[in-house]
N, C-alpha and C positions, 0 to 999 in steps of 0.2 A: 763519603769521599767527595772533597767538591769536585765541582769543574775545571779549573787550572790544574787539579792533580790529576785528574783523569786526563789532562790532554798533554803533560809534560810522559804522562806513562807512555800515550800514545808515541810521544819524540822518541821516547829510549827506546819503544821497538821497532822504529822506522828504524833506525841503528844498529838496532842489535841484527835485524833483515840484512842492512848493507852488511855488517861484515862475516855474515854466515854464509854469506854468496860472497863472500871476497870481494866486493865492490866498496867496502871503506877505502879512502886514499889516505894515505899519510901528509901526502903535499898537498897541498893547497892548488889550483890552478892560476894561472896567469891573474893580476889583479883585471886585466882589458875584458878577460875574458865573464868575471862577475858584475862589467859596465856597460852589459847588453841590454838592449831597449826593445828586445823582443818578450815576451812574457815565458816565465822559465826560461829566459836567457836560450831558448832554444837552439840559436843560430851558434850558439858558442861553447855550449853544456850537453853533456850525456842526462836525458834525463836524472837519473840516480846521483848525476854528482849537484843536478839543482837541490836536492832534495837533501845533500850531506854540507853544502856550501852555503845555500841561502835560506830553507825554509826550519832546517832544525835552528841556527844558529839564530834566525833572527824570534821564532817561536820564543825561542830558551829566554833571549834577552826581554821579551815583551814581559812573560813571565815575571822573569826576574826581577823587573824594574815595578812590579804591576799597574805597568801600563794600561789603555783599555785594548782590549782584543779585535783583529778584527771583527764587522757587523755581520758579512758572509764572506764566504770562505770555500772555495771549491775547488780541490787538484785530481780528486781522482778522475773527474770525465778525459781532463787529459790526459793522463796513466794508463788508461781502457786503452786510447790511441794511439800512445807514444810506444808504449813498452810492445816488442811482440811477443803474441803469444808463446813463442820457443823460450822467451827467459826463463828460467827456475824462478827469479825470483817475482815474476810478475802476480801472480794471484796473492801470495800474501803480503806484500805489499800493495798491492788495491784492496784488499780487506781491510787491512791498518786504516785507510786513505779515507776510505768511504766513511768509518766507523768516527774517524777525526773529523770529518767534512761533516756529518750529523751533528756534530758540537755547534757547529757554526750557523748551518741550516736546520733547523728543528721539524720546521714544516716539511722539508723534505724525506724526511725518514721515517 
């Protein structure tokens, strides 16, 4: 299996995460709210909906278009931080995160 398949498998179960914890949204959020200048938009996003709003959607399109990939690539150390530990959904989705962040970091893993 290459690589773009294994990291698009990765998207679909970052997904399939959100909505087994109910955290998929149907609506969209505010457009102001995806024209943050903070990294993961944090000052304006729940972590989980950066991750349903801008990193699945923009992943899918790079894919898509087979554009080039990001060179590195790292969300889970902020997921460790962001998410508390009381979420249900936080360990598997930092599992997903780490194992997608390997794609991108090789040396790292």
């Amino acid at each position: 299996m290459d690589s773009h398949t294994q990291i698009r498998q990765h998207l679909i179960i970052i997904e399939q995460i959100l909505r087994d914890h109910a955290l998929w949204q149907e609506t969209m959020p505010h457009p102001a709210a995806l024209d943050s200048t903070q990294p993961f938009c944090m000052d304006t996003l729940d972590p989980v909906e950066w991750l349903q709003w801008v990193l699945l959607p923009r992943m899918h399109a790079l894919l898509d278009s087979e554009r080039a990939l990001p060179g590195e690539f790292a969300v889970a150390p902020y997921y460790e931080m962001a998410l508390d530990g009381s979420r249900r959904e936080r360990e598997p989705l930092l599992a997903v995160l780490l194992s997608l962040d390997a794609f991108f970091n090789p040396a790292d893993s």
